[in-house]
N, C-alpha and C positions, 0 to 999 in steps of 0.2 A: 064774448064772455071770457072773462079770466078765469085758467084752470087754477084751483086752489091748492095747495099742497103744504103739507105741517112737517116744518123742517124743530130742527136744534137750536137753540139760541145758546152762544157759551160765551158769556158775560162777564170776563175777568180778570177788567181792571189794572191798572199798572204791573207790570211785568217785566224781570231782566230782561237786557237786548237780547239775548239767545231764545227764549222764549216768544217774546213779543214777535221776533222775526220766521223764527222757523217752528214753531207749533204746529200751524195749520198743516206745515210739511205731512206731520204725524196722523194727523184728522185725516189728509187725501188717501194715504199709506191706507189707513183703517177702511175709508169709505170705497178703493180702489180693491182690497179684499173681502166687502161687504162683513166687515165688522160695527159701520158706525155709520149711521143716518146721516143727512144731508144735514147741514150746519153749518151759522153765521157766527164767526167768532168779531167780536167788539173788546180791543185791549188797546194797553197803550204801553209805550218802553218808559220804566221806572226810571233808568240812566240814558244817556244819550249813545248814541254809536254810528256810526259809518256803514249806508248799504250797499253793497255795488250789485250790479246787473247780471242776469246768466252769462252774458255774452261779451261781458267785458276783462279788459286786462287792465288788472289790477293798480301795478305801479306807474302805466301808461294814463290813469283817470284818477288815481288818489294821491295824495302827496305822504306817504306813509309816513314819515320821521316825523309830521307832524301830529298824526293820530299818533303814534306813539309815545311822545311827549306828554300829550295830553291826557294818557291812556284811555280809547276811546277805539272799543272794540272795532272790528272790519268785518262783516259779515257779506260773505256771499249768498243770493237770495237766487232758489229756483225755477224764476221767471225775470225775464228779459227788462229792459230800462236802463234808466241812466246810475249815476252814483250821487246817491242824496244822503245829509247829515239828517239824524233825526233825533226826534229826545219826546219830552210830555208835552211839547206844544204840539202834538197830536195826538188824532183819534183814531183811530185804523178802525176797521171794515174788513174783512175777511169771509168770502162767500167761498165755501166748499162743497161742489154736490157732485154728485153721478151724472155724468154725460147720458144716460140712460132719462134724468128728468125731463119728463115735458116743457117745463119752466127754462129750464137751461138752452139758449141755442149752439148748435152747433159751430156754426161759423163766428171767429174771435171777435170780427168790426160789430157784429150783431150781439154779442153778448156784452163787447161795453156800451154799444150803443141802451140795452135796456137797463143793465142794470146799474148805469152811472144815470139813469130818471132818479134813482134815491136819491142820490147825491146831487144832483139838480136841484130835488125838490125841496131837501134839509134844508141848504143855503138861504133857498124862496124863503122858507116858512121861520127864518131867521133874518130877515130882511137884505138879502143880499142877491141881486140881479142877476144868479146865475146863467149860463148855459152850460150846454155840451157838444164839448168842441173836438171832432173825429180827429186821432185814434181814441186815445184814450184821455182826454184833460176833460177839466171842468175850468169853464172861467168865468170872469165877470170883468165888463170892459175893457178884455185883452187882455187881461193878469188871470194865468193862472192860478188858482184857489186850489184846486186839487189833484194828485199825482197817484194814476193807476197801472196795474199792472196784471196780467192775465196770463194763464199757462195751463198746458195737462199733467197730469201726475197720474200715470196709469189711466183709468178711469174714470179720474176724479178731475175735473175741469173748476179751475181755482181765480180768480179774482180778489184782489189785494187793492185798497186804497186807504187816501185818509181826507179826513173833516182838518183841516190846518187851523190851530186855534190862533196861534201864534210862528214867528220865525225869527231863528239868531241867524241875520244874511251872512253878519262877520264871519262867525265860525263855519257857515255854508261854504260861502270863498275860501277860507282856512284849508278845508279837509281835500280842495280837489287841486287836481296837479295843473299848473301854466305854466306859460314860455317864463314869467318873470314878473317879479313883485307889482311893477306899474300896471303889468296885467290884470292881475290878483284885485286890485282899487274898479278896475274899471268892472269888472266880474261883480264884486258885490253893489255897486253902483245900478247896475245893470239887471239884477233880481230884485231890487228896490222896485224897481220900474216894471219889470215884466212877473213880479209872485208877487201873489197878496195873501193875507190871511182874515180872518175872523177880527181880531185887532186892529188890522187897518180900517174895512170896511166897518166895521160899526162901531168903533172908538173902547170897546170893551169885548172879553172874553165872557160868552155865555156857560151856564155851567154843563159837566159833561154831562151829568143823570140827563140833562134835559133833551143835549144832543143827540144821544143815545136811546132816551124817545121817541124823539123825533124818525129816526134809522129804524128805527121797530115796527113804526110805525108806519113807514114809507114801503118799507118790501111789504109789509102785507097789503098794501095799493097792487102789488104787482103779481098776488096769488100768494105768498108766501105767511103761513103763520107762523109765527117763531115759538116755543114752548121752551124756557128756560130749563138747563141740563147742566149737567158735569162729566168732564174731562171724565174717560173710563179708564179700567187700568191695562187695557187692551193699549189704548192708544199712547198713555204715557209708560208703558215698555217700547212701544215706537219708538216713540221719543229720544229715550236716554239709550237705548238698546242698538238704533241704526243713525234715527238724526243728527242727533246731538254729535259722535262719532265725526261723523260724516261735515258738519262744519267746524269741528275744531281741525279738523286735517289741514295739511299745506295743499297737500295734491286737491282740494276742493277749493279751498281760497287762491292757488295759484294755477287753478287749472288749465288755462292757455297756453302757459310755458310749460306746464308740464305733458301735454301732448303733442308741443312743438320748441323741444329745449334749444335748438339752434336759433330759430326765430326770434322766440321770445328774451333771448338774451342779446342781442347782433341789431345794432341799429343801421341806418342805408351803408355799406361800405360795397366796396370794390373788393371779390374775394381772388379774382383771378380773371384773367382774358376772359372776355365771354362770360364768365359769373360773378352776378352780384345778388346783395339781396336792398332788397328795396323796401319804403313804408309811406303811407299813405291815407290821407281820411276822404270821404267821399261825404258831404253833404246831400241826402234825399231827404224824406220826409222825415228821417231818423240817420242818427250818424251811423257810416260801413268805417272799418279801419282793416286796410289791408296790409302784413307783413307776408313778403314772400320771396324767396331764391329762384332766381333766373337762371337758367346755365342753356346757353346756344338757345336763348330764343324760347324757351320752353320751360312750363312753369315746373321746378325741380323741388318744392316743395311750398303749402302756403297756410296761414292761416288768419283765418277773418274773426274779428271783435266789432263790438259796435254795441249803441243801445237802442238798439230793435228789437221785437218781439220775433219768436220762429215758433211755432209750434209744430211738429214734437223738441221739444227743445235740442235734445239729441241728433235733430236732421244735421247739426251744421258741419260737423267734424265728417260724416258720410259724404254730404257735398264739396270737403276740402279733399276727400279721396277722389272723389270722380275726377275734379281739376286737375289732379297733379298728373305731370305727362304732356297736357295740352299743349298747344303752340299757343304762340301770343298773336291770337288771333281774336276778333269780333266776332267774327257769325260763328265760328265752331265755340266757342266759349257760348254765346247766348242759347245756342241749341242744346247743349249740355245742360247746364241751367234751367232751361225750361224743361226738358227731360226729367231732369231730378226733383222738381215742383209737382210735374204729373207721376211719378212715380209713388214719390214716399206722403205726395198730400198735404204737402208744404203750406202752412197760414203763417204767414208773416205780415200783417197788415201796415199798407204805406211802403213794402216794401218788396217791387218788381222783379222778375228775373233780371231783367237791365240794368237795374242799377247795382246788381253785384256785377255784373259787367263791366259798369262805367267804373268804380272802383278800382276793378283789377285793370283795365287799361291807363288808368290815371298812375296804376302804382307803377307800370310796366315803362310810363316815360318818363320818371324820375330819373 
């Protein structure tokens, strides 16, 4: 038997990119100091913008001079993923509750595992073959349809996705950084093939009132009643007071570099006998990106990007502490690693102590 439980419903519609993308910021903030009940926010961004991932650097995944041309905001988003363009050809989904709910699981694979059934089931109940394809996608016939993402926030355990009504692939390919233009063709060539949308599969865009039934409709299959509500003025002093603050900053949009200004500037050179700094990507289940300084052998300073999920988001820069010092070794490097997984309680779903291993050895023989 489903336990039932009457969350929030906050319903509202087109919204600038700064809202659309960091609002719920503000809702976890409230909900993490039991100011503000559990709640589903349903919005969508009024203008289009540039998201990038917790964990990624910036001008290494965006082609910036070109969002700026276009002016076409960059938002850093407080949960893990890749770098996606977006605009009103979506519907976002925003599930904010207390790690405390019954309804909520604990562990990340299991909480997209349930709560991406909604998003399953919209698609179904819109004629589209969905599934749900672990970690976090939704597809139909091996085209992604839908892009999720999941993180904590104090107490507050958050999930983020979207219903794709439509996609500009052009400008998809436009906003993110390649080796080189012939790249760039084959890149949008290439999400033609592998994303779909609402558009392709059913020859028309449904309308949103209905989608957004549908979504209402579907968490309450899963125990949840939604009760339509409004932003408080608790949570919109969050908002403009810390959030908002907080992504207009560089040190928040360029944060990699700024907790490793050497790295993040210094691409593979030769600094000296014995020291270099090196770079490197590691394909797992989700891309590792290692920048790091070698000097005699020994990892002399490093830091990892990627768009993988960690939660506590914050574990990562703690584990680029434990590493530094190490020798460039396999098994002391893996034990450390798994060390610091049991330690701090590390969920990175799809992603191994090993394979931040295999990473740091790959960058080590560059």
């Amino acid at each position: 038997m489903v336990t039932a439980e009457t969350w929030r419903l906050l319903d509202l519609g087109g919204l600038d990119p700064l809202e659309a993308q960091c609002l719920y910021e503000a809702v976890a903030l409230a909900i993490d100091r039991g100011q503000a009940p559990n709640t589903v926010i349903l919005c969508y961004p009024a203008k289009p913008y540039v998201c990038l991932g917790f964990h990624q650097e910036l001008e290494k995944e965006i082609d910036v001079k070109f969002c700026r041309r276009r002016k076409l905001p960059i938002i850093r988003r407080p949960v893990g993923g890749g770098a996606v363009y977006l605009d009103s050809g979506q519907q976002f989904y925003q599930i904010v509750a207390s790690e405390d709910s019954p309804l909520v699981p604990f562990e990340v694979d299991k909480f997209f595992e349930k709560f991406l059934q909604v998003t399953v089931h919209v698609y179904r109940a819109l004629g589209v073959p969905a599934v749900y394809k672990p970690i976090n996608d939704v597809v139909v016939n091996g085209r992604k349809i839908s892009g999720n993402g999941a993180g904590k926030i104090g107490k507050a355990t958050v999930l983020v996705g979207n219903i794709i009504f439509d996609l500009n692939y052009d400008t998809m390919a436009q906003v993110l950084k390649v080796p080189d233009e012939k790249f760039r063709d084959k890149l949008a060539k290439s999400m033609r093939e592998w994303v779909s949308s609402l558009k392709q599969e059913l020859g028309y865009i449904p309308t949103r009132d209905y989608v957004n039934h549908l979504l209402t409709e579907e968490y309450k299959k899963i125990g949840i009643k939604l009760i339509p509500g409004l932003l408080s003025g608790k949570e919109k002093e969050v908002f403009v007071k810390e959030v908002k603050p907080k992504h207009l900053s560089k040190e928040w949009l360029y944060m990699p570099k700024f907790r490793h200004p050497k790295l993040g500037e210094r691409r593979v050179v030769k600094v000296a006998e014995n020291v270099r700094i090196v770079e490197t990507s590691y394909k797992a289940k989700k891309m590792i990106r290692v920048t790091m300084e070698i000097a005699f052998d020994k990892i002399r300073d490093i830091l990892i990007s990627g768009d993988f999920f960690m939660i506590p988001e914050q574990a990562l820069p703690k584990l680029e502490e434990e590493l530094v010092g190490l020798s460039i070794d396999r098994g002391e490097i893996l034990n450390i690693v798994k060390q610091f997984y049991g330690k701090v309680k590390v969920q990175a779903s799809g992603i191994e102590p090993v394979d931040f291993v295999e990473a740091i050895m790959k960058a080590a023989e560059v």
